[in-house]
C-alpha positions as CSV (number, residue, x, y, z in Angstrom):
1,X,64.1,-12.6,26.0
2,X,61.3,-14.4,27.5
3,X,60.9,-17.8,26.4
4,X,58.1,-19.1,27.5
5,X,54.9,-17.0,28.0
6,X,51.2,-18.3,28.9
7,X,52.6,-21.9,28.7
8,X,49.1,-24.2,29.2
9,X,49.9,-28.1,29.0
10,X,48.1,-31.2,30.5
11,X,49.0,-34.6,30.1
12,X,48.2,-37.8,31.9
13,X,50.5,-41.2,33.0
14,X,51.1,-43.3,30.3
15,X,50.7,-41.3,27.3
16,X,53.5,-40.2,25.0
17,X,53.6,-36.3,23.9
18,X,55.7,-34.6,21.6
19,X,56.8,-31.2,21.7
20,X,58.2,-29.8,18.5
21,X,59.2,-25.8,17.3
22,X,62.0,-24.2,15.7
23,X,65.8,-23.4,17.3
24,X,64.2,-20.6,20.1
25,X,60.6,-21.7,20.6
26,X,61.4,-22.4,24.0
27,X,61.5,-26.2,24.2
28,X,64.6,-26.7,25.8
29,X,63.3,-23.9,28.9
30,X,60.3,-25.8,29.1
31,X,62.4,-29.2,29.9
32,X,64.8,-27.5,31.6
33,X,62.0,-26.1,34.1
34,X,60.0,-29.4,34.2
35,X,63.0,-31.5,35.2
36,X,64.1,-28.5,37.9
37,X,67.3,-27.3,36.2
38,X,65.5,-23.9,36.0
39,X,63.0,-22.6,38.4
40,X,59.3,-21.4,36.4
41,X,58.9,-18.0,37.4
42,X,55.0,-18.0,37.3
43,X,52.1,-20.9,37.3
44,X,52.4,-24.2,38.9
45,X,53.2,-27.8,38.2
46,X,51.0,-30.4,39.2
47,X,51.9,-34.1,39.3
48,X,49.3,-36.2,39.5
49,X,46.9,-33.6,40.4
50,X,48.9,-32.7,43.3
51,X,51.2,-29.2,43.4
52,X,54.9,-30.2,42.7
53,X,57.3,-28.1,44.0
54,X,60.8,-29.4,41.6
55,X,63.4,-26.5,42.5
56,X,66.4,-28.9,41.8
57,X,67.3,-31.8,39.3
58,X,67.2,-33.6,42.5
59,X,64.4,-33.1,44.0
60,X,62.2,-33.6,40.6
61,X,64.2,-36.6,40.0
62,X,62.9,-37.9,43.8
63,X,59.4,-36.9,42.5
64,X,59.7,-39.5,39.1
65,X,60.9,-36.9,36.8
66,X,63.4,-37.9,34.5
67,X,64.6,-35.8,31.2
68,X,67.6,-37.2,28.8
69,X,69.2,-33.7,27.3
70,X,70.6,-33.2,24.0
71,X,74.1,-33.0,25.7
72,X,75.1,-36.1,27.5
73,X,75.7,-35.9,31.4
74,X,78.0,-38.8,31.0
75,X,81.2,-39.4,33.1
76,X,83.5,-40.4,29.9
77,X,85.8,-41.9,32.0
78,X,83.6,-44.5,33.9
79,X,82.3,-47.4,32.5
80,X,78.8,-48.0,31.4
81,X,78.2,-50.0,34.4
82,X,79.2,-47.0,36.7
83,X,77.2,-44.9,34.6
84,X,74.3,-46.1,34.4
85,X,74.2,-47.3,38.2
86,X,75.5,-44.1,39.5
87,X,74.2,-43.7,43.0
88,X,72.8,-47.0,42.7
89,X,75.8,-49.2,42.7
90,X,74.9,-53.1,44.7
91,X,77.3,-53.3,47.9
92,X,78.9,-56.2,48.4
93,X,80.2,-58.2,51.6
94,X,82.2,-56.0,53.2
95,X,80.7,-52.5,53.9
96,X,81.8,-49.4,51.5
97,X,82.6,-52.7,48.4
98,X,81.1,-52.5,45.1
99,X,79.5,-56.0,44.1
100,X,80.7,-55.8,40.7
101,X,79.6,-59.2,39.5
102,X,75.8,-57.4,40.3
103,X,76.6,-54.2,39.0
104,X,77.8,-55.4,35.5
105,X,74.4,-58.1,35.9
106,X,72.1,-55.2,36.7
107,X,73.5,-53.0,33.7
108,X,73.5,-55.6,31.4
109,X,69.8,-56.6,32.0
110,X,68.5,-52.4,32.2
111,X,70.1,-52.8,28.6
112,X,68.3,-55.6,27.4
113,X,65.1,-54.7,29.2
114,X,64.8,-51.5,26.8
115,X,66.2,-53.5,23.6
116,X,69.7,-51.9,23.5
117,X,71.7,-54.5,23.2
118,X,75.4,-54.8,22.1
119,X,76.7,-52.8,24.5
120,X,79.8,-54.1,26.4
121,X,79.3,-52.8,30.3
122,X,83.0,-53.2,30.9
123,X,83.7,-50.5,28.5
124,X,84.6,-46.6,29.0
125,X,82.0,-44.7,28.3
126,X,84.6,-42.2,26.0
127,X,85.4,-45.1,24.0
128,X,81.2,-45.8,22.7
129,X,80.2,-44.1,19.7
130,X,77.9,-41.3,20.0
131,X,74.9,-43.5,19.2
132,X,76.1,-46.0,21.8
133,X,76.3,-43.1,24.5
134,X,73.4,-41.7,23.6
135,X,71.4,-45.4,24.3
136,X,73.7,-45.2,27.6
137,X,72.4,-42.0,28.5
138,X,68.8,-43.7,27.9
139,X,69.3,-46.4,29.6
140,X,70.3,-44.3,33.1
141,X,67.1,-42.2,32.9
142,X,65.1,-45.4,32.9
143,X,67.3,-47.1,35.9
144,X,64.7,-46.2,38.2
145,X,61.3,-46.2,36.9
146,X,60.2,-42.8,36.2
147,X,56.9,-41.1,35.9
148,X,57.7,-38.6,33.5
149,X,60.7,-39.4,30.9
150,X,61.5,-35.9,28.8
151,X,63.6,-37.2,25.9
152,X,65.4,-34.0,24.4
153,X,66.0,-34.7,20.6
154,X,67.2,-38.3,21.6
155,X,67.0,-39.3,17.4
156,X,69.6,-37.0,16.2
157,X,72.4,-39.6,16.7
158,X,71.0,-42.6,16.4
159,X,71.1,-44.9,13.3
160,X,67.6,-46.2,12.1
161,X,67.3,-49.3,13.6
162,X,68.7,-47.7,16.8
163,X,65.6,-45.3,16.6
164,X,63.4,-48.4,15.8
165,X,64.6,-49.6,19.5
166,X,64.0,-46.1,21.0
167,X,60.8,-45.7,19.8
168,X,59.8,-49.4,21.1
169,X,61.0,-48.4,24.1
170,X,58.5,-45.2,24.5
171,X,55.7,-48.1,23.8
172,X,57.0,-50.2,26.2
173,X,57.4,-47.2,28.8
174,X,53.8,-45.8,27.8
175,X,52.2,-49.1,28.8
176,X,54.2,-49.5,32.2
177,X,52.2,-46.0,32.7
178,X,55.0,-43.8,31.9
179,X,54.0,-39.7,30.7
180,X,56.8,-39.8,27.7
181,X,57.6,-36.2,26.7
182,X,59.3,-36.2,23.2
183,X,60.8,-33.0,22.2
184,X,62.1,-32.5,18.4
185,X,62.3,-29.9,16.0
């Protein structure tokens, strides 16, 4: 089954887009390619205007490309701290340390910086509601500024008011010149 066919889309820094269909219409291929966990078998991607050349999650992720799935790539066993800062953890002192006092700082203000607050950086990830990992999961994409954040059905879990903080996030994101991508059905 093809997915995608004759896919035309244009979209510019800091504007917010959403991408809606049924279960099949081929959103989650077209995030999956865009954020390099699939490669596009035809066309080209351009990123601010130049040709962009993804191939992997990492390498789109080193171009400012950023997408939060449906299904959380969480380590439940690590804090929120170590999740959120993965690969971005502050060294202390002595070489190969963790500075932990910064670590827990540095998660605790990427939390409040994007209005989830409430959420104890100590904790193990497997022991946070849904909702709560969800906002974690959030809260890593947006670590590092992005240029493009692909939210995947990001409301489905989350209470109202917890929506009311995502979606002031996406303003918040759109006027620090952010391309938000908001898929739902």
């Amino acid at each position: 089954t093809q997915a995608l066919l004759g896919v035309d889309f244009s979209a510019e820094a800091g504007e917010v887009h959403a991408i809606s269909g049924e279960n099949g219409a081929g959103k989650s291929t077209l995030v999956k390619i865009l954020s390099g966990a699939l490669p596009r078998d035809a066309g080209e991607i351009l990123l601010a205007g130049e040709p962009a050349e993804l191939g992997t999650p990492d390498r789109a992720r080193r171009l400012g490309i950023c997408a939060v799935y449906q299904e959380f790539s969480l380590v439940p066993h690590l804090t929120v701290t170590e999740n959120i800062l993965m690969g971005q953890m502050p060294s202390a002192r002595v070489p190969g340390c963790v500075d932990w006092t910064k670590a827990h700082r540095r998660a605790e203000e990427i939390l409040q910086s994007i209005g989830f607050v409430g959420i104890d950086v100590h904790k193990v990830v497997r022991q946070l509601s849904v909702s709560h990992q969800q906002m974690v999961e959030i809260a890593k994409a947006v670590a590092e500024r992005r240029r493009v954040l692909i939210l995947d059905e990001p409301s489905a879990v989350l209470s109202q008011e917890e929506l009311d903080r995502l979606f002031a996030l996406v303003r918040q994101l759109k006027q620090e010149g952010t391309l938000v991508l908001y898929i739902s059905h």
